[in-house]
C-alpha positions in Angstrom: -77.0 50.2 18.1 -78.5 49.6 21.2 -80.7 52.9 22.9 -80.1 53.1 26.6 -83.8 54.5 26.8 -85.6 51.5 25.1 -84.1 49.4 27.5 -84.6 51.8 30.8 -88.4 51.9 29.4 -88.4 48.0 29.2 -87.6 48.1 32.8 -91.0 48.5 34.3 -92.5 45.9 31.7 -89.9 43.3 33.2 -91.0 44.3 36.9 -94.4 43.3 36.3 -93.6 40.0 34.7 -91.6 39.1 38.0 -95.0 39.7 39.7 -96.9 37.7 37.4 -94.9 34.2 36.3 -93.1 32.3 38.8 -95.4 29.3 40.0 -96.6 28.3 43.0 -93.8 25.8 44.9 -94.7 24.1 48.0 -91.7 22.5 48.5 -90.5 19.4 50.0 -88.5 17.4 52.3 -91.6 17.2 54.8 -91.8 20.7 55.4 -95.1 22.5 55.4 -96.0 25.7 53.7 -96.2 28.4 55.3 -99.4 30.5 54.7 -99.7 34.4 53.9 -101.0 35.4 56.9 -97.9 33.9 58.7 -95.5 36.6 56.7 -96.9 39.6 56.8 -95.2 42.7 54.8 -94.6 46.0 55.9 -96.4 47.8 53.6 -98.8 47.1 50.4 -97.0 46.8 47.1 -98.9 48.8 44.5 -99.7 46.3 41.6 -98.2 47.6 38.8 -100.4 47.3 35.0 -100.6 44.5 33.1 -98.0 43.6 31.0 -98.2 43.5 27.5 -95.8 41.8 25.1 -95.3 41.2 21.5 -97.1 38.0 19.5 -93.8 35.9 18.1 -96.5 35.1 15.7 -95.6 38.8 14.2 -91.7 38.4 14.0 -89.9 37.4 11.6 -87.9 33.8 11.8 -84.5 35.0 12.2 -85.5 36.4 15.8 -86.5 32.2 17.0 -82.3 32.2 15.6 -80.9 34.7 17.8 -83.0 33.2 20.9 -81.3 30.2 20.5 -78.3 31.6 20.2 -78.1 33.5 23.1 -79.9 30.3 24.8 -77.0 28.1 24.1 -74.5 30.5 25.0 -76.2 30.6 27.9 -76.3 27.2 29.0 -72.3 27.3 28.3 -72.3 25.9 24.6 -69.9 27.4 22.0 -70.6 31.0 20.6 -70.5 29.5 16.7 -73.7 28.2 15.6 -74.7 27.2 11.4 -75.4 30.5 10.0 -75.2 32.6 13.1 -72.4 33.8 15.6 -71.2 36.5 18.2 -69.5 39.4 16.7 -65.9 38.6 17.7 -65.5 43.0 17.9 -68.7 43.9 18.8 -69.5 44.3 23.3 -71.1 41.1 24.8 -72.4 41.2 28.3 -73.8 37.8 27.6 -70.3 36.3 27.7 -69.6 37.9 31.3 -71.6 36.0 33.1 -69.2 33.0 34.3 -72.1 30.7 35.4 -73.7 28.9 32.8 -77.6 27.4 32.7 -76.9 23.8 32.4 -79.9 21.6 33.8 -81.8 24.7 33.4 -85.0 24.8 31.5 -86.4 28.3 29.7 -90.3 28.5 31.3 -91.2 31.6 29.8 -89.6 33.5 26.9 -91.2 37.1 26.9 -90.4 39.5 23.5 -90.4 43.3 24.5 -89.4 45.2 22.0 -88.5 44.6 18.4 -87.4 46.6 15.5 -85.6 46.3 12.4 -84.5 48.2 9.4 -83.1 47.5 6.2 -80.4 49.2 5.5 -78.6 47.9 2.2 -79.5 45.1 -0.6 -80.1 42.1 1.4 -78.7 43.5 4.6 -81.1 44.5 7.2 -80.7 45.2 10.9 -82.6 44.4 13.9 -82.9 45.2 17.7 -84.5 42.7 19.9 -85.3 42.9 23.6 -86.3 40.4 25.4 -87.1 38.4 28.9 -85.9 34.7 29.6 -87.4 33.0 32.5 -84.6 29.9 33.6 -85.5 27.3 36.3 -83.6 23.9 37.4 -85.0 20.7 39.4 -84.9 21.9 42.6 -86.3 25.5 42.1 -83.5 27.6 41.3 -84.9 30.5 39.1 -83.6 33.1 37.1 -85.2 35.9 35.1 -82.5 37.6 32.3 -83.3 40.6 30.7 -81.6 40.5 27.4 -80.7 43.4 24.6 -79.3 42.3 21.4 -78.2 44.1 17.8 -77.7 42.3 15.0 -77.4 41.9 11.1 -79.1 39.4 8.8 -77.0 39.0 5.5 -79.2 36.4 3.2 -78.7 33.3 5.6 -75.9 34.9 7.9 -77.1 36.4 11.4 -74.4 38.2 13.0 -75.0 39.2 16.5 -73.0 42.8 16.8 -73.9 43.4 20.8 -75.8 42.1 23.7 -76.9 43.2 26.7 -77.3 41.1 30.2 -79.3 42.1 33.3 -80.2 40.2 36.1 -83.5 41.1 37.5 -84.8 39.3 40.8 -87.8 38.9 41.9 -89.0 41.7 44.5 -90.9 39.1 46.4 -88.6 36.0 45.6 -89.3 32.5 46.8 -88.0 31.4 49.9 -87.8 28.0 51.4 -86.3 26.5 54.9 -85.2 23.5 56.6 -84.1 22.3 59.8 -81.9 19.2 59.7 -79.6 17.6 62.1 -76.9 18.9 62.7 -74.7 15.8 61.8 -76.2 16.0 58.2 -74.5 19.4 57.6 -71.1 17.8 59.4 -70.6 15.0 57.2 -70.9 17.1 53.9 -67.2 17.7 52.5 -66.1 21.2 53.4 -65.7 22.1 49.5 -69.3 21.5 48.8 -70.6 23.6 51.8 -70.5 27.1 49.3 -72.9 24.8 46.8 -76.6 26.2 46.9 -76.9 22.9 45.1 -75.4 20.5 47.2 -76.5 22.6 50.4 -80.4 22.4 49.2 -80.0 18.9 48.4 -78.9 18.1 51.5 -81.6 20.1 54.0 -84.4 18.8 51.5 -83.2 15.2 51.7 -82.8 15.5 55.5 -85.6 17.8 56.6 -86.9 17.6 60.2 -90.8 16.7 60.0 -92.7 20.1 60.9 -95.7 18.7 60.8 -97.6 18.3 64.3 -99.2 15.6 65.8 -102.8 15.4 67.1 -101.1 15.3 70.6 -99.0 18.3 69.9 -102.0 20.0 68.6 -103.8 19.2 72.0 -101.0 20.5 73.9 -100.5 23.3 71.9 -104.3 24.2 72.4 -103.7 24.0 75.9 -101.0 26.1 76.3 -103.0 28.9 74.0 -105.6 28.7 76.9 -103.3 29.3 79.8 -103.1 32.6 81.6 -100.3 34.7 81.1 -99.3 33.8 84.7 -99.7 29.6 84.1 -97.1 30.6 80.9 -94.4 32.2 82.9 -94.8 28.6 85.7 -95.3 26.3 81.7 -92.5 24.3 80.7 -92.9 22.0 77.8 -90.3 19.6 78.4 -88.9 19.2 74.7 -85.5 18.2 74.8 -83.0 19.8 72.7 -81.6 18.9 70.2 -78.5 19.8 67.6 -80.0 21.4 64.1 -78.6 23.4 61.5 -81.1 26.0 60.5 -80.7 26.5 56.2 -82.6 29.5 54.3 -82.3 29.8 50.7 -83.5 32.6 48.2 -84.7 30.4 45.2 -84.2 33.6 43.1 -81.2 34.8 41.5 -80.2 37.9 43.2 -77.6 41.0 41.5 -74.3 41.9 43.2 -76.3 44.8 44.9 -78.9 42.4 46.4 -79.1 42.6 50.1 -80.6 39.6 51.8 -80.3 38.8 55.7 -82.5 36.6 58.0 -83.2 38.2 61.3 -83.7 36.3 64.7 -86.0 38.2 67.5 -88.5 36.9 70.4 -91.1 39.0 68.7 -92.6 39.6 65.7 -90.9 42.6 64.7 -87.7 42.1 62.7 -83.9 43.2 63.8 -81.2 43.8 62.2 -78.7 43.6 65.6 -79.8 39.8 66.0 -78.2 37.8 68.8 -78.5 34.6 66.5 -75.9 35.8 63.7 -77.0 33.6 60.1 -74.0 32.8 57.7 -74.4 33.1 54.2 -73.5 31.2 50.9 -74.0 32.8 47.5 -73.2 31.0 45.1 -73.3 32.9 41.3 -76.4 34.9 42.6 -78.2 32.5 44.6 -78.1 32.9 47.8 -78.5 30.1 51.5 -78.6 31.3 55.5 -76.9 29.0 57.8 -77.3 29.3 61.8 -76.0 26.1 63.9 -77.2 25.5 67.6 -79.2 23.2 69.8 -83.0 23.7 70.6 -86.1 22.3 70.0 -88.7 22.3 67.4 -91.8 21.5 70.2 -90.5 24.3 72.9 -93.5 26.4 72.0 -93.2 27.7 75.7 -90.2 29.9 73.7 -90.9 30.8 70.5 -89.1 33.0 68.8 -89.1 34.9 65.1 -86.9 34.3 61.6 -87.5 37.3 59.4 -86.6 37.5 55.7 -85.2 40.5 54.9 -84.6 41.5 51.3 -83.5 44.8 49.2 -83.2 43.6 44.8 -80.4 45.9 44.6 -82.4 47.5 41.1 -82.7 51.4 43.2 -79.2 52.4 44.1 -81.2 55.2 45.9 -83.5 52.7 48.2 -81.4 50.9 50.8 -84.2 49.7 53.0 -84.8 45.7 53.6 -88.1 45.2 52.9 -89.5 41.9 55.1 -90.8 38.9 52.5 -91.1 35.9 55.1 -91.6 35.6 58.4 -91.3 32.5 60.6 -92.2 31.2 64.4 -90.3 28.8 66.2 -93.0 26.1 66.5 -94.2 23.4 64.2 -96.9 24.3 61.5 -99.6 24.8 64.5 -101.1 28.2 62.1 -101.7 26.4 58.9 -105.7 26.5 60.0 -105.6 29.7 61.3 -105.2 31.7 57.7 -108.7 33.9 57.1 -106.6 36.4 54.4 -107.5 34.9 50.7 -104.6 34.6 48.8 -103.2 37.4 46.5 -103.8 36.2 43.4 -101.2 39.2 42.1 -98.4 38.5 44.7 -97.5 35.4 45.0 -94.8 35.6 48.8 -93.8 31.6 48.7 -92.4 31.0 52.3 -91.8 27.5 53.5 -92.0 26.4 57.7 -88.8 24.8 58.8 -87.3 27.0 61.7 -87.6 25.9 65.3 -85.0 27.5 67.8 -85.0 28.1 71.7 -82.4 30.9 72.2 -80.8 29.5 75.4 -78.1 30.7 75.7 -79.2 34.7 74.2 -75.7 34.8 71.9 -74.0 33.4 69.0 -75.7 29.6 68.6 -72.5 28.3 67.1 -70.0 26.5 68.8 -66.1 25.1 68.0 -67.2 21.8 67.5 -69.3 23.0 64.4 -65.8 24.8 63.3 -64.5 23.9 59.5 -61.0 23.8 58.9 -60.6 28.5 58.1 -62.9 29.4 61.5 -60.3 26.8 63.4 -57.3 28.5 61.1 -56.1 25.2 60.2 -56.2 27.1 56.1 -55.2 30.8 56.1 -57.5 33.2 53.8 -55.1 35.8 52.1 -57.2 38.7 50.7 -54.2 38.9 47.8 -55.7 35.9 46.0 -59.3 36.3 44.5 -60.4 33.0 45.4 -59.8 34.1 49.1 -60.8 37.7 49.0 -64.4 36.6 48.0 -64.9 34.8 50.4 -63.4 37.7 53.1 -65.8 39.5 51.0 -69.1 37.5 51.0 -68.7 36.8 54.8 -68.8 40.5 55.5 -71.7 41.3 53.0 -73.8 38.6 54.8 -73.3 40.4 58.1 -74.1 43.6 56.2 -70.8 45.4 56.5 -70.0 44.8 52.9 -72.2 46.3 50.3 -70.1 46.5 47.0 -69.4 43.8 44.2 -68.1 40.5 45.3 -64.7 40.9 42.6 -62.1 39.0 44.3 -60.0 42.7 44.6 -59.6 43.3 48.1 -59.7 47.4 47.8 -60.7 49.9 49.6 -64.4 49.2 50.0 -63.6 45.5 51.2 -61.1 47.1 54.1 -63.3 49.8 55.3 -65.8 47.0 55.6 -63.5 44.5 57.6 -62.3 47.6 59.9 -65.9 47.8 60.8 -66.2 44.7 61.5 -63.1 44.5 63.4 -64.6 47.6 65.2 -68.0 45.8 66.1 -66.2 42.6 67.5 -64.3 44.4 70.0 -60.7 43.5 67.9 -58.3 46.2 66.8 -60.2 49.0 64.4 -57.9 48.9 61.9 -57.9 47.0 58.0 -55.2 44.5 58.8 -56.1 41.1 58.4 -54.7 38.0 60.9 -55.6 34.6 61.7 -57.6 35.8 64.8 -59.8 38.2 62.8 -60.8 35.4 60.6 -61.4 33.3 63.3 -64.1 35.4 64.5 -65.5 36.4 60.8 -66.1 33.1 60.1 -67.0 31.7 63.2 -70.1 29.5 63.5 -69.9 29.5 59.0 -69.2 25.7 58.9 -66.3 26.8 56.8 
């Protein structure tokens, strides 16, 4: 049987490998990198030791078995493989999971614990713990903590139990893209949940951040102006009509918290003018904010914060900042004097540009999908509906629990706070006009 204090212990050995093996990423689409000394965290993280792990060299074969097992089962394929299988009676978190790793390959594949026993003639029992590391094409990553108990009967394996645990990374990868706004438009609604489909899109349509030597020498100019000759300074840039798209390259838990914060400073706030809509999509998790500005109005620059809580300590509800964007093209990239924290690797990608004229909501009707204009009515009843009542709300941080599809009590003590904060009726009851303004500016 599995021992709830192995795998509490075997917490802290996972936390260290989050520090220490996602690779550096630096993106694409034509949008430049944004350097450490452009996203500055609030505190210092104490490194935690190094890991240490067990040499597969000293395990026995049948453990390479249940890896591959648990691999396939993983990735979707049938739980019945020659000479090994899923105990039909035994408790399977594995099989919970409804989203399944195809495309996916396994980077790393760290062995935590191991023990076995042998408990009758040719019967002998084992308890493996262990780490897989998943990533896709386009950068999606995953790192599964994984617990299993099984049996090996001469050339039977027979996995009794298994364990599942998503753990994300504390300083996960982000990336970000401006791209015109008609790009987002002409998507079909249906694939506009898709992390997929949505990176796909902003990667393939990316607005060049990259300046030119005359922007430099404008830019250079402006730095040398007076605060006076600033407040007389107008650039000139002509808006234009962008979508705005953050995504969390890192699968997040259910208790994850992750919001992107717009300000004129560089200090991060929650009660942002500019409200971000979010898409997550089995864990992974894209920021969408619509308007019209301009990605050379560096007269107006303004701040995109990443804000992120992993969800692992129900006790520590604090969003700790992991990126940190300005408004203007890649002008800093030759400004970075930090070295590079070979321990802590923030990835953070430069892609936001926005002018906040007017100071409210950037979204407008005309970027309105068919449940903002109430053309399709959400019922909270259904499942399919009530997540994504549910997800809407979490995004804007009035939602905290599991996204379940069972619109309870939780979900309507969230919505009559919302309700409460948009100036409607503070009560649970939901109507067209109440998902109107939930959803408005979510391209939904």
């Amino acid at each position: 049987m599995l021992k709830r204090n192995i795998l509490m212990v075997s917490c802290l050995f996972m936390l260290c490998f989050l520090f220490a093996c996602v690779g550096t990423d630096t993106g694409g689409g034509g949008v430049q990198p944004v350097t450490s000394s452009n996203a500055v965290p609030e505190k210092r993280i104490e490194l935690l030791p190094q890991r240490v792990f067990m040499d597969r060299q000293d395990l026995p074969g049948d453990v390479e078995h249940v890896l591959a097992a648990i691999i396939n089962v993983m990735r979707g394929g049938e739980e019945k493989m020659p000479g090994i299988g899923f105990d039909p009676q035994g408790e399977h978190q594995i099989l919970n999971d409804p989203f399944a790793f195809r495309g996916f390959d396994v980077k790393f594949i760290d062995i935590i614990f191991f023990k076995t026993e042998k408990a009758l003639d040719r019967v002998r029992y084992a308890l493996l713990e262990c780490g897989l590391y998943f990533e896709d094409d386009i950068g999606r990553a995953a790192y599964i903590k994984i617990a299993a108990d099984y049996a090996v009967s001469g050339k039977e394996i027979i996995i009794a139990r298994t364990e599942y645990e998503i753990l994300p990374n504390p300083n996960p990868v982000i990336k970000a893209f401006i791209v015109p706004r008609q790009a987002f438009e002409e998507m079909p609604v249906e694939t506009r949940t898709s992390f997929r489909a949505l990176y796909l899109m902003a990667s393939q349509h990316a607005v060049d951040m990259t300046p030119t030597d005359q922007d430099k020498a404008r830019y250079d100019q402006f730095r040398q102006m007076s605060m006076f000759q600033r407040l007389r300074f107008s650039s000139g840039a002509r808006p234009r009509s962008y979508c705005v798209l953050v995504f969390c390259m890192n699968r997040l838990r259910p208790e994850s918290r992750f919001l992107v914060s717009v300000s004129k400073d560089d200090e991060p706030t929650i009660d942002s003018t500019s409200r971000f809509h979010f898409r997550n999509d089995a864990g992974w998790v894209a920021g969408l904010l619509a308007g019209t500005f301009s990605i050379d109005a560096y007269d107006k620059e303004v701040f995109f914060h990443v804000l992120f809580n992993s969800g692992i300590d129900p006790s520590n509800m604090d969003m700790k900042p992991v990126a940190r964007f300005s408004s203007l093209k890649n002008y800093h990239a030759a400004q970075r004097t930090e070295p590079e924290n070979p321990y802590i690797k923030e990835f953070k990608e430069r892609g936001m540009a926005l002018n906040l004229t007017p100071a409210r909501s950037l979204s407008d009707q005309n970027f309105a999908g068919p449940v903002e204009k109430g053309e399709v009515f959400l019922n909270p009843a259904l499942a399919k509906d009530a997540k994504m009542i549910q997800q809407e709300l979490k995004g804007l941080g009035y939602y905290t629990m599991k996204i379940d599809g069972a619109f309870g009590k939780g979900s309507r003590r969230a919505l009559k706070a919302f309700k409460q904060a948009n100036g409607l009726p503070a009560d649970a009851r939901w109507d067209l006009n109440t998902q109107k303004v939930l959803f408005k500016g979510s391209g939904l």
